[in-house]
ZADO-1210 file (C-alpha; in nm, 4 decimals, padded with zeros to 6 digits):
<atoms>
<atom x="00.9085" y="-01.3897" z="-01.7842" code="UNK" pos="1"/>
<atom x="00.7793" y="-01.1699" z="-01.4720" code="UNK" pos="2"/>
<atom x="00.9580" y="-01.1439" z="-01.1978" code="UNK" pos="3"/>
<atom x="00.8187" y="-01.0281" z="-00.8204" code="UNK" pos="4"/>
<atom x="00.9936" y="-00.9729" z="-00.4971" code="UNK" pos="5"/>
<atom x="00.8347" y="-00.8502" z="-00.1616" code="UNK" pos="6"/>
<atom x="00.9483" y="-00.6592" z="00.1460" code="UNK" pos="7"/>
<atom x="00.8226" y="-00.5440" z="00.4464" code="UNK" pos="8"/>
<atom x="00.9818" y="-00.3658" z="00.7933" code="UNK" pos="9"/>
<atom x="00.8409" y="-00.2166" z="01.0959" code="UNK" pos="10"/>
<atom x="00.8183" y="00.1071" z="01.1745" code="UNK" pos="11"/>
<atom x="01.0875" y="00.0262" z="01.4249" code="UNK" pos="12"/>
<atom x="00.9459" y="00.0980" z="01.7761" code="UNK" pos="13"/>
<atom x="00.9660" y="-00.1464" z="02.0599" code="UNK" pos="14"/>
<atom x="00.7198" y="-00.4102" z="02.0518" code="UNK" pos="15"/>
<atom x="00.5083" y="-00.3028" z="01.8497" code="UNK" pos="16"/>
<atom x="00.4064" y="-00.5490" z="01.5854" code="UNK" pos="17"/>
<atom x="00.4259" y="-00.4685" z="01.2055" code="UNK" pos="18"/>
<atom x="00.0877" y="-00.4868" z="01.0623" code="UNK" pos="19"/>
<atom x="00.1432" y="-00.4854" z="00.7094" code="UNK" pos="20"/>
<atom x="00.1426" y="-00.8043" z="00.4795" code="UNK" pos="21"/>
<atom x="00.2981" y="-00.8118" z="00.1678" code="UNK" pos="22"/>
<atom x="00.3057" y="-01.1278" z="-00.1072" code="UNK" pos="23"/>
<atom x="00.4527" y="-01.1764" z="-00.4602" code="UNK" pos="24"/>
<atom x="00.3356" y="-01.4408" z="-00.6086" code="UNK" pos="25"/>
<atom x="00.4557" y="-01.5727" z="-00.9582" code="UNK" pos="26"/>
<atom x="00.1942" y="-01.3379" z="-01.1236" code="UNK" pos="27"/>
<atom x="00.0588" y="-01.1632" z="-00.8627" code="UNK" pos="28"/>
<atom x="00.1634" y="-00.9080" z="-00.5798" code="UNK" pos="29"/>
<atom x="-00.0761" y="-00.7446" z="-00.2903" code="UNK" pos="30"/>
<atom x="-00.0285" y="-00.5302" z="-00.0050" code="UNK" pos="31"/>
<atom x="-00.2624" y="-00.4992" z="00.3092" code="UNK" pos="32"/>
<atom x="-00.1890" y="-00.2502" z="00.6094" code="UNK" pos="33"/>
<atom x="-00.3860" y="-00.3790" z="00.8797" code="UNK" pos="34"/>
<atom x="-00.5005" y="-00.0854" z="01.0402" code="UNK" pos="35"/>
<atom x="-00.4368" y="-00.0248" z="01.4073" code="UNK" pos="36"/>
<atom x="-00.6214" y="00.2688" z="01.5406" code="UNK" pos="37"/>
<atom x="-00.9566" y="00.0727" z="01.5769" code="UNK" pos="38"/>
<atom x="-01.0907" y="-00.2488" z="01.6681" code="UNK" pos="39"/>
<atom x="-00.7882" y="-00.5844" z="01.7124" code="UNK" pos="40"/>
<atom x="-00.5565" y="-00.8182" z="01.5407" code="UNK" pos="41"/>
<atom x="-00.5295" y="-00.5274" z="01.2280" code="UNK" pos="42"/>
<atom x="-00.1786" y="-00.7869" z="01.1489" code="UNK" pos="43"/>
<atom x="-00.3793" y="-01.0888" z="01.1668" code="UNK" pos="44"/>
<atom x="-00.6394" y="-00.9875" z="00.9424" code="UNK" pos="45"/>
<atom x="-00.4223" y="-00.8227" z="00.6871" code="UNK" pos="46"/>
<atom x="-00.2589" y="-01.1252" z="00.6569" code="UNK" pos="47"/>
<atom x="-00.5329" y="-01.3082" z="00.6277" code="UNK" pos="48"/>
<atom x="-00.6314" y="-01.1228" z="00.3364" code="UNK" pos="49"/>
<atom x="-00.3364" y="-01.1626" z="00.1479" code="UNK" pos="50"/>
<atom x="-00.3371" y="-01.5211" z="00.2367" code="UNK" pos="51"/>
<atom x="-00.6883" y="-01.6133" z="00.0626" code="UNK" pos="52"/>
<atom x="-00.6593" y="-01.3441" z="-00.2032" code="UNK" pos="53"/>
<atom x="-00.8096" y="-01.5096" z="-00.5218" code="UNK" pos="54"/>
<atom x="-00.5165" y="-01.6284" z="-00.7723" code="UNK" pos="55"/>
<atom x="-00.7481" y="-01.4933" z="-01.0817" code="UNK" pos="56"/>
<atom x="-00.8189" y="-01.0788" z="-01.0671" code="UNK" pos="57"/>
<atom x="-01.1075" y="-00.8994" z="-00.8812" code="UNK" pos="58"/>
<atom x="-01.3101" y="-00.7040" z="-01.1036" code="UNK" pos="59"/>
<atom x="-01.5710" y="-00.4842" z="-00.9056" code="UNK" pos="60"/>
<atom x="-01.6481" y="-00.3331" z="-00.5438" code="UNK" pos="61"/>
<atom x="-01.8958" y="-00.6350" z="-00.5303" code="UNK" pos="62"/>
<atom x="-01.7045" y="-00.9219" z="-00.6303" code="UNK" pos="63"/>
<atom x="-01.4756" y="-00.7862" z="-00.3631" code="UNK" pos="64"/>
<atom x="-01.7342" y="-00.7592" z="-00.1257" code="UNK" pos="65"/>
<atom x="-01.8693" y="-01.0972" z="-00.2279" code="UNK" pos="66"/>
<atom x="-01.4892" y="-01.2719" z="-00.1755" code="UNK" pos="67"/>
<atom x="-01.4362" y="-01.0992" z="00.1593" code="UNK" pos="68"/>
<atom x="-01.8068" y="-01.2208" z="00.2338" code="UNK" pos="69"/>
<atom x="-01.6998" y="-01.5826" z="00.1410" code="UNK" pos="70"/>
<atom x="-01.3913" y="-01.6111" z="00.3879" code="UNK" pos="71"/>
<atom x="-01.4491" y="-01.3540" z="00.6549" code="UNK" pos="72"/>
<atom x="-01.5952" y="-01.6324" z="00.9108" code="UNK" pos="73"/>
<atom x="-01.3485" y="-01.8293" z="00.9737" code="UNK" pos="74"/>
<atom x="-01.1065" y="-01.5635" z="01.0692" code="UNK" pos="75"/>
<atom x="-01.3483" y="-01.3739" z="01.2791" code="UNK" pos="76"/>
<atom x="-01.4422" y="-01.7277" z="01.4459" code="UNK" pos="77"/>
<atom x="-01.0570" y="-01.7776" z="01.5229" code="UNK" pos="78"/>
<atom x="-01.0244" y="-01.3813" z="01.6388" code="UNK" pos="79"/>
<atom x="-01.3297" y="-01.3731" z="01.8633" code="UNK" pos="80"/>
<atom x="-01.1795" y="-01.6812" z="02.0355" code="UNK" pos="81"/>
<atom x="-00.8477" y="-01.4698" z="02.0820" code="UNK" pos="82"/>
<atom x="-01.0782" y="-01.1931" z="02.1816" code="UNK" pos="83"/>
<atom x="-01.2563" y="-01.3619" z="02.4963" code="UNK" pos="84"/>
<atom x="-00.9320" y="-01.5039" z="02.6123" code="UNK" pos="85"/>
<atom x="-00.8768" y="-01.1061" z="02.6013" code="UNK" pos="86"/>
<atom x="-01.2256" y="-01.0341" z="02.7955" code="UNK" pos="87"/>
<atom x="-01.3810" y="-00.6893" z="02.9175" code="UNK" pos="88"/>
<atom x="-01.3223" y="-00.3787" z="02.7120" code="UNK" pos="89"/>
<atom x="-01.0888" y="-00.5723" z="02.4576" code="UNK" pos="90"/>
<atom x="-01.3288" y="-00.8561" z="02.3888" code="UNK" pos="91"/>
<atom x="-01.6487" y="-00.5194" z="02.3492" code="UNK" pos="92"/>
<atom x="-01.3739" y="-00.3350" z="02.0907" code="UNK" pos="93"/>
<atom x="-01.3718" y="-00.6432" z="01.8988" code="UNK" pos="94"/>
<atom x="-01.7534" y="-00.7134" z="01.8709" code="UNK" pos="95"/>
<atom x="-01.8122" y="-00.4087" z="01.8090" code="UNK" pos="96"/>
<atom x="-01.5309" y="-00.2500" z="01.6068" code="UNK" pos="97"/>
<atom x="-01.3974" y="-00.6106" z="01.4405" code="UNK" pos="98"/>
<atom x="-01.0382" y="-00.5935" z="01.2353" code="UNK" pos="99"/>
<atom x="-00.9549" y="-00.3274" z="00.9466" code="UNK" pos="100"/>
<atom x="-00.7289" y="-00.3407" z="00.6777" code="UNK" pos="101"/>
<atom x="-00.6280" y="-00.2187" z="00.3602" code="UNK" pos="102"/>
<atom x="-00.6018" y="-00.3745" z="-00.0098" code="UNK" pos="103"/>
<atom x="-00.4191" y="-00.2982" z="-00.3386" code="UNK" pos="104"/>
<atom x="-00.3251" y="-00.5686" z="-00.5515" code="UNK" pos="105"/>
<atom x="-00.2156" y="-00.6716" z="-00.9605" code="UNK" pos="106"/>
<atom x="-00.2944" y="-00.9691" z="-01.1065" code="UNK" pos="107"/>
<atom x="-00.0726" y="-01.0249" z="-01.4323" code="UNK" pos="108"/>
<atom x="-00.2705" y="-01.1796" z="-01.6926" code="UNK" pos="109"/>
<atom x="-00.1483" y="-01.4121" z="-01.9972" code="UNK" pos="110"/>
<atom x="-00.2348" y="-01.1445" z="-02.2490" code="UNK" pos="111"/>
<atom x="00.0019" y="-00.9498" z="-02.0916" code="UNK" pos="112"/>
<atom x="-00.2474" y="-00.7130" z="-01.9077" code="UNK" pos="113"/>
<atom x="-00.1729" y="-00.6048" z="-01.5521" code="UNK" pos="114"/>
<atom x="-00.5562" y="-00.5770" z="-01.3756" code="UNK" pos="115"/>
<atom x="-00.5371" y="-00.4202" z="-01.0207" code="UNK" pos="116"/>
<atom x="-00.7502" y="-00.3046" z="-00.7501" code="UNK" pos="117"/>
<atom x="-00.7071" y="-00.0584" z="-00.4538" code="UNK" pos="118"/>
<atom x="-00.8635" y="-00.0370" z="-00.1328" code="UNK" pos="119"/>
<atom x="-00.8001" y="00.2398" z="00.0973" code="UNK" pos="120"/>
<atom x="-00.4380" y="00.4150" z="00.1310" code="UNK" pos="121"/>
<atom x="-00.2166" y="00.1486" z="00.0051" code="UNK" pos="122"/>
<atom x="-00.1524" y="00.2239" z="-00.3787" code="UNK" pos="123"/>
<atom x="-00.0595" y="00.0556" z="-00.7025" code="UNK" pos="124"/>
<atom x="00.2101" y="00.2100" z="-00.9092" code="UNK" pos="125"/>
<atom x="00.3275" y="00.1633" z="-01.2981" code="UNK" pos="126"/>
<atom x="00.6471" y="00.3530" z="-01.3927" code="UNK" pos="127"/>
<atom x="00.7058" y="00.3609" z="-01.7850" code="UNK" pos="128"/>
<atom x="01.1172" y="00.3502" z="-01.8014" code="UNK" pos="129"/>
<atom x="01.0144" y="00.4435" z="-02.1795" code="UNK" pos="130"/>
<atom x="00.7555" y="00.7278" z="-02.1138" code="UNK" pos="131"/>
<atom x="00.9250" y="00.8375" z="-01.7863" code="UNK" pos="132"/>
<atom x="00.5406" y="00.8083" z="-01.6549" code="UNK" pos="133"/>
<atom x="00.4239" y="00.7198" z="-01.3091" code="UNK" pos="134"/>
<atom x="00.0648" y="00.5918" z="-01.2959" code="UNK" pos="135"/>
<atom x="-00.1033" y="00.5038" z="-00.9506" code="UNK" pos="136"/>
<atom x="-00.4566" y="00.3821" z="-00.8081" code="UNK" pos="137"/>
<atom x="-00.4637" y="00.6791" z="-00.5996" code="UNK" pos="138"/>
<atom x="-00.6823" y="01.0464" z="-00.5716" code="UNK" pos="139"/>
<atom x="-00.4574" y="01.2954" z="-00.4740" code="UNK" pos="140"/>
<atom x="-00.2143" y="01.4158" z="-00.2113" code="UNK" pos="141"/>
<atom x="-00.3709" y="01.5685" z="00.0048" code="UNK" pos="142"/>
<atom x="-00.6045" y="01.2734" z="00.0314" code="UNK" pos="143"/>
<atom x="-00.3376" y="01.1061" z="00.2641" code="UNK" pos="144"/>
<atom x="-00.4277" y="01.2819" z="00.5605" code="UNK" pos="145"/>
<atom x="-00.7735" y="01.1718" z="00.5540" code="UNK" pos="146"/>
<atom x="-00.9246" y="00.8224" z="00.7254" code="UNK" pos="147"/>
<atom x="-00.8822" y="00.5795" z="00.4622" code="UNK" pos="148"/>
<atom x="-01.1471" y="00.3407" z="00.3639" code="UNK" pos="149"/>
<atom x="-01.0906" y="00.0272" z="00.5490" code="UNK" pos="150"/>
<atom x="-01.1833" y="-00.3657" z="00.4788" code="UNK" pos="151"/>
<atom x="-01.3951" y="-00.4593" z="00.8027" code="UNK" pos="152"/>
<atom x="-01.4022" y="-00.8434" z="00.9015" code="UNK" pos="153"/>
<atom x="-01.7547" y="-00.7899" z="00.9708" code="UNK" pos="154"/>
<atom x="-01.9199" y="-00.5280" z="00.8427" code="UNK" pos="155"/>
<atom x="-02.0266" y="-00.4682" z="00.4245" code="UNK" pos="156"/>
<atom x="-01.7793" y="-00.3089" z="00.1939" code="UNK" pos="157"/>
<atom x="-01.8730" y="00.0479" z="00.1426" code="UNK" pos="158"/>
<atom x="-01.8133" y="00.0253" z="-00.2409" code="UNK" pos="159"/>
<atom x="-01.7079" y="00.4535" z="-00.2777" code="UNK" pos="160"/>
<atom x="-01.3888" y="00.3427" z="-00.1438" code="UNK" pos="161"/>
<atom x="-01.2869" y="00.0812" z="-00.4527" code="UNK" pos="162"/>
<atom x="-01.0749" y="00.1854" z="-00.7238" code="UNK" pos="163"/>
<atom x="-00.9740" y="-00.0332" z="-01.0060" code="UNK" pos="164"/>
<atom x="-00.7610" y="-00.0415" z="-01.3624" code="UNK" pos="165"/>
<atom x="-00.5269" y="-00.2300" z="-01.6044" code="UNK" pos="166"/>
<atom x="-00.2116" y="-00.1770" z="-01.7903" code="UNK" pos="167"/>
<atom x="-00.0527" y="-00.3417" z="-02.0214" code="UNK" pos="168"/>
<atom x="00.2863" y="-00.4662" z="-01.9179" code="UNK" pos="169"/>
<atom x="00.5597" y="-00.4244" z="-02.1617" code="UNK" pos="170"/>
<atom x="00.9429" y="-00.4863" z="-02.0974" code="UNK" pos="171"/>
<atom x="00.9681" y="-00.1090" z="-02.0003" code="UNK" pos="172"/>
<atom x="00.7421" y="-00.1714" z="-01.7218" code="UNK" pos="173"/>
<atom x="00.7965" y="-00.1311" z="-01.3281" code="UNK" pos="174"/>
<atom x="00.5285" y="-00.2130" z="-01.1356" code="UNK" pos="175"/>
<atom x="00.4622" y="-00.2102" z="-00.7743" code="UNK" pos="176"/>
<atom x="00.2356" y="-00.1753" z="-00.4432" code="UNK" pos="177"/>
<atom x="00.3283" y="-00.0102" z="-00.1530" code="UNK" pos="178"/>
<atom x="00.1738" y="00.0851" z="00.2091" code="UNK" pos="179"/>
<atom x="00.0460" y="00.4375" z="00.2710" code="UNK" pos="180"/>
<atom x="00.3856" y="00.5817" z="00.3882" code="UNK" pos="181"/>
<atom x="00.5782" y="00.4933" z="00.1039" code="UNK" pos="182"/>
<atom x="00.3284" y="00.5314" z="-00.1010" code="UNK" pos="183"/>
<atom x="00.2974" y="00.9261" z="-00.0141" code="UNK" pos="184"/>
<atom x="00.7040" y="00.9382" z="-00.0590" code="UNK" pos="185"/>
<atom x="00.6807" y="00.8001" z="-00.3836" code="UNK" pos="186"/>
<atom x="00.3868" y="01.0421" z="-00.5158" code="UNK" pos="187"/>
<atom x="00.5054" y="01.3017" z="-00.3186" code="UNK" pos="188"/>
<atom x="00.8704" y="01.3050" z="-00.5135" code="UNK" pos="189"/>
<atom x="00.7215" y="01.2067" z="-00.8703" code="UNK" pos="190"/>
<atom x="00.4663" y="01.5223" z="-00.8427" code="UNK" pos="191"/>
<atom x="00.7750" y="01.7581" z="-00.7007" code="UNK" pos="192"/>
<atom x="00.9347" y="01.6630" z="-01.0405" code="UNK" pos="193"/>
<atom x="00.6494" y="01.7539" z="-01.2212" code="UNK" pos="194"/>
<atom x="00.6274" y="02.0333" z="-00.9986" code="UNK" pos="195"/>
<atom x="00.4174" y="02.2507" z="-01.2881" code="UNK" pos="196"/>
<atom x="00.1655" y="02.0155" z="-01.3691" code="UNK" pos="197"/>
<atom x="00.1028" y="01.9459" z="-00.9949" code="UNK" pos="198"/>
<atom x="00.1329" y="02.3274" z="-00.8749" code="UNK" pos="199"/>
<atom x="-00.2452" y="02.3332" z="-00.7317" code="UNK" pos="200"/>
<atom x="-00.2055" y="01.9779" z="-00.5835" code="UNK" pos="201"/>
<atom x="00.1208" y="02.0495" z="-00.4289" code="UNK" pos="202"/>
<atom x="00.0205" y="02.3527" z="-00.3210" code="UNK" pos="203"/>
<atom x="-00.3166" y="02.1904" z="-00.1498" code="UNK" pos="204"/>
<atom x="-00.1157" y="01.9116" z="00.0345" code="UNK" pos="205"/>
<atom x="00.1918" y="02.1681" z="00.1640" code="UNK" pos="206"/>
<atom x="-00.0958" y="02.4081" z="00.3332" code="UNK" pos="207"/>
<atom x="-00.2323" y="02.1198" z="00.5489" code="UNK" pos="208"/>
<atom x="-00.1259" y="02.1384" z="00.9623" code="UNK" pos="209"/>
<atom x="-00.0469" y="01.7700" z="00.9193" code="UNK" pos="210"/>
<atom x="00.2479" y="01.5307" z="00.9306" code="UNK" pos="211"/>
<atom x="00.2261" y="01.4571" z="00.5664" code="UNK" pos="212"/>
<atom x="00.2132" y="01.8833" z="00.5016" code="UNK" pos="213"/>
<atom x="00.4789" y="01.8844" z="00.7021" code="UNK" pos="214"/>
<atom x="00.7020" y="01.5991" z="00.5377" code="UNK" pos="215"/>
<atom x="00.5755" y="01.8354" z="00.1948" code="UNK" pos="216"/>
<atom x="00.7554" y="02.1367" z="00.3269" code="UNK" pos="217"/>
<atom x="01.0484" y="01.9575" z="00.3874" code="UNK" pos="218"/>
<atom x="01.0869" y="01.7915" z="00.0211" code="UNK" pos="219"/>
<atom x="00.9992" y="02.1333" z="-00.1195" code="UNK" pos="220"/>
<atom x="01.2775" y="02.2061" z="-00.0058" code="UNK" pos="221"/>
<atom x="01.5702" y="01.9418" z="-00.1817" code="UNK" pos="222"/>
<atom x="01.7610" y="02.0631" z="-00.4785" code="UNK" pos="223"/>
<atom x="01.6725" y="01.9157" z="-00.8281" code="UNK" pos="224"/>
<atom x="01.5478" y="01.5455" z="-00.8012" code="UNK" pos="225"/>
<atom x="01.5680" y="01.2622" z="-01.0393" code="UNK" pos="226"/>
<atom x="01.2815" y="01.0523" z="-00.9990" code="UNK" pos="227"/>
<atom x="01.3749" y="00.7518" z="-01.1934" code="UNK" pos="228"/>
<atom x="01.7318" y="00.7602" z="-01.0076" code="UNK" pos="229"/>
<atom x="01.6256" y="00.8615" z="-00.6441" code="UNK" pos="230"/>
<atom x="01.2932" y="00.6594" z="-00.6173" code="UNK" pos="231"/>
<atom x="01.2558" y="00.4221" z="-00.9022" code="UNK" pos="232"/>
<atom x="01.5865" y="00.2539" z="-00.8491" code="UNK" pos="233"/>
<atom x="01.6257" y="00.3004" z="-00.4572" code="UNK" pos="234"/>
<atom x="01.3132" y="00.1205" z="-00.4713" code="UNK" pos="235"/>
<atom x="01.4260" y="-00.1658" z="-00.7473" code="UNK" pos="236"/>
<atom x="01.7620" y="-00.1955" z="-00.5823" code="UNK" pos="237"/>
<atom x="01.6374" y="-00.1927" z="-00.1882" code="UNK" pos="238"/>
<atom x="01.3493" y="-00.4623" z="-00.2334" code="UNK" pos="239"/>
<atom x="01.5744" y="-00.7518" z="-00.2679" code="UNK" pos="240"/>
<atom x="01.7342" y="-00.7243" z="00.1007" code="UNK" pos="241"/>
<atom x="01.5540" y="-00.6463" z="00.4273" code="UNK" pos="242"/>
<atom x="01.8851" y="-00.4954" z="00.5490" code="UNK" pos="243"/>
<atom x="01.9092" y="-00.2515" z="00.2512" code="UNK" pos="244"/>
<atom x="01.5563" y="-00.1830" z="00.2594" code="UNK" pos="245"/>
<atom x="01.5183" y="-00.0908" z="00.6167" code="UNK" pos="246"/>
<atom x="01.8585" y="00.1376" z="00.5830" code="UNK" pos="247"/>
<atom x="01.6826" y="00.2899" z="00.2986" code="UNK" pos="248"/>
<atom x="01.3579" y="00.4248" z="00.5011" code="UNK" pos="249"/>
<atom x="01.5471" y="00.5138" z="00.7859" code="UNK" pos="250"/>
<atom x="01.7423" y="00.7605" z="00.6102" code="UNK" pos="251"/>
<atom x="01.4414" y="00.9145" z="00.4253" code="UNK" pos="252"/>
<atom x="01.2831" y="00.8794" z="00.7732" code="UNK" pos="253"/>
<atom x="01.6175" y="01.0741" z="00.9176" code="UNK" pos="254"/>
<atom x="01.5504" y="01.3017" z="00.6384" code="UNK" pos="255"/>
<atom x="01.2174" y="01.3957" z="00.7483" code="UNK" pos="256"/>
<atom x="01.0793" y="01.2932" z="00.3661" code="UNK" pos="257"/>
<atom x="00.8703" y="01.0017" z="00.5019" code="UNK" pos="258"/>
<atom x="00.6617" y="00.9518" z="00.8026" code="UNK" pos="259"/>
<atom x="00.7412" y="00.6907" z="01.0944" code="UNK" pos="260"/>
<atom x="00.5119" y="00.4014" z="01.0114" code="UNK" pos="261"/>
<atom x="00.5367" y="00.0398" z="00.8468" code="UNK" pos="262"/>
<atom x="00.6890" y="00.0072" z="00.5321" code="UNK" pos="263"/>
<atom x="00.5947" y="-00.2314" z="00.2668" code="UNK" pos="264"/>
<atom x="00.6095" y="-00.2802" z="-00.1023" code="UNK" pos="265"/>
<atom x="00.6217" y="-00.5578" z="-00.3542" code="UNK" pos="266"/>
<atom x="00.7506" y="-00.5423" z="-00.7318" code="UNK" pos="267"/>
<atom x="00.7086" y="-00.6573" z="-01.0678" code="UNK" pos="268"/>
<atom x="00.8569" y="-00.6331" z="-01.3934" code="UNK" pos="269"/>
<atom x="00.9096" y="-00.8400" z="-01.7607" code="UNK" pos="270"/>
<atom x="01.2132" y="-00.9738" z="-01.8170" code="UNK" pos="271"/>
<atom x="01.2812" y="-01.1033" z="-02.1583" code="UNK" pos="272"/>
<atom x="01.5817" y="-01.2799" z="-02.3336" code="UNK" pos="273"/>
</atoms>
């Protein structure tokens, strides 16, 4: 039997809205982060994503393209009314800058094959209990502190920005989505354990005059870390309670190992017996 569980906080500042959405379905799980630093309504269109996301998996940039294609009218309809109501520069953003968002999503499958796709900075993870292996959707690092590809209401999917895989789900399986900021955490501490294999990566990421480099610095300096311990099972045991979770990122936040943004991530695993 799978089992999901979602959960999403904002990044905590007075009124301002949190723009992910999150879902776990009973065989699927998604994140979008609507994306606020261009165009309007980045939280309603995330969540409309996640909202109409197919039940059955996406398998290419263009039947993503062609799905987004098939739904994006009504929501830009409903947004440009929201958008006149707005008028003057708001109502010119939105015609001419419409509503971005993120995707990464898994679709469990009956012959026990996890498909998933990934659209910009929000990432899809598999940690192997058995292997001690994290896999992810992502490129690298570093590649955090540049503009992610985006999901436009209105505008054609540039297809360089879709990624897409499969696992196979056994009952040593942990598998989960999470927004960019988490997302970096989790990488971030997986690739400090295998600090030797990711020397040239780390080292890449760390030399950057960014917030991420900076969060890098910081982590370089903790004493030894166990992964499956301090991330894996945070994660696992946070995701069932807002509370927990959102005491959870504000002490990594405290910490200075993860940046001040929403926080979202949804889980699945096999549970047998």
């Amino acid at each position: 039997m799978i089992k999901t569980r979602y959960v999403s906080i904002g990044k905590g500042e007075k009124n301002v809205l949190n723009e992910d959405a999150v879902i776990a379905r009973k065989n699927v799980i998604a994140v979008s982060d609507g994306a606020g630093g261009g165009g309007l309504f980045a939280d309603r269109w995330s969540h409309y994503l996640l909202k109409h996301l197919p039940a059955g998996p996406i398998s290419s940039a263009e039947e993503l393209d062609s799905w987004i294609g098939s739904i994006w009218e009504d929501y830009y309809n409903r947004a440009e009314a929201s958008a006149k109501q707005l008028g003057g520069m708001e109502l010119d953003k939105f015609y001419d800058e419409g509503s971005f968002a993120t995707l990464a999503a898994v679709w469990y499958q009956p012959d026990g094959v996890c498909r998933w796709i990934a659209y910009g900075d929000s990432v899809v993870f598999h940690y192997d209990y058995g292997t001690k292996q994290l896999r992810h959707s992502f490129t690298t690092l570093a590649d955090f502190d540049r503009p992610p590809y985006l999901i436009n209401c209105k505008d054609e999917l540039n297809p360089t920005g879709f990624r897409s895989g499969n696992f196979v789900m056994t009952d040593t399986s942990f598998v989960f989505v999470t927004s960019d900021a988490l997302a970096h955490y989790v990488l971030m501490m997986y690739e400090l354990v295998e600090r030797a294999k990711y020397a040239t990566e780390l080292a890449t990421a760390a030399s950057a005059a960014s917030k991420n480099g900076n969060i890098l610095k910081c982590a370089l300096t903790l004493p030894a870390v166990n992964f499956e311990r301090d991330v894996i099972e945070k994660l696992r045991d946070n995701v069932y309670k807002e509370s927990r979770f959102a005491k959870w990122v504000r002490t990594l936040y405290s910490k200075g190992l993860l940046a001040l943004d929403d926080c979202s991530a949804a889980v699945m695993y096999e549970v047998r017996g």
